[in-house]
C-alpha positions in Angstrom: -7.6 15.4 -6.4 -4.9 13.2 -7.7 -0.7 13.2 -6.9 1.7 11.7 -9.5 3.2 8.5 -8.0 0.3 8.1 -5.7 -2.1 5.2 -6.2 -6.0 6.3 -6.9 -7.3 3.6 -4.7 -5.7 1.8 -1.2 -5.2 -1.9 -2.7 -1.4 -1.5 -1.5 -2.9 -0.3 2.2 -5.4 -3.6 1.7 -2.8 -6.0 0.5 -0.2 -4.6 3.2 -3.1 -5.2 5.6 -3.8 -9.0 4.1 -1.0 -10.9 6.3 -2.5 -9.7 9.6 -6.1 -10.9 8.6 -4.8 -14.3 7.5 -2.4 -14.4 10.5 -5.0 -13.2 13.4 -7.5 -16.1 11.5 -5.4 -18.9 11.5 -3.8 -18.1 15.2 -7.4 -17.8 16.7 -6.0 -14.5 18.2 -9.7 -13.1 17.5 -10.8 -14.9 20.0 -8.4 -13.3 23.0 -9.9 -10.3 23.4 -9.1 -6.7 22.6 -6.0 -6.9 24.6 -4.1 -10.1 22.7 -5.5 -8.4 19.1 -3.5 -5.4 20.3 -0.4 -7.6 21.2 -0.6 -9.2 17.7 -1.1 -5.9 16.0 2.0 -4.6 17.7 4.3 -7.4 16.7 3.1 -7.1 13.2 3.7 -3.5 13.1 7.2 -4.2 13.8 7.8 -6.6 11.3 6.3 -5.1 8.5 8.1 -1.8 10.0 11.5 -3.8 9.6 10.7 -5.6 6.2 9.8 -2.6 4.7 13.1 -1.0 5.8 15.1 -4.1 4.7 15.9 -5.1 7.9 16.4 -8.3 9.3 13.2 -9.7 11.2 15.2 -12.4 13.1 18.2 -9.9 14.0 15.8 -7.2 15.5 13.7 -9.6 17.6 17.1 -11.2 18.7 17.9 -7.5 19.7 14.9 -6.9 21.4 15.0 -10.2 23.8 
């Protein structure tokens, strides 16, 4: 079944999903353990979360701390 507006495959889901891959890679964070993957996946959640709502990344961590 196919929606107008919706893309017919998940590239967008796979390129959305890119950063993390590269990120968790280069950070060794694959090597922590379930627990610092977790941690990782949570920080990127929010930052994707807030780029995708046009939010500044450096204002909401500085509200978080």
């Amino acid at each position: 079944m196919q929606y107008e507006g919706v893309e017919p495959t998940n590239n967008a889901s796979e390129r959305a999903l890119r950063y993390l891959v590269v990120l968790r890679k280069i950070s060794g964070q694959t090597r922590g353990g379930a627990k610092s993957l977790k941690r990782l996946g949570d920080f990127v959640t929010c930052i994707m979360t807030w780029k995708a709502h046009k939010l500044s990344v450096a204002k909401e961590i500085a509200r978080l701390i």
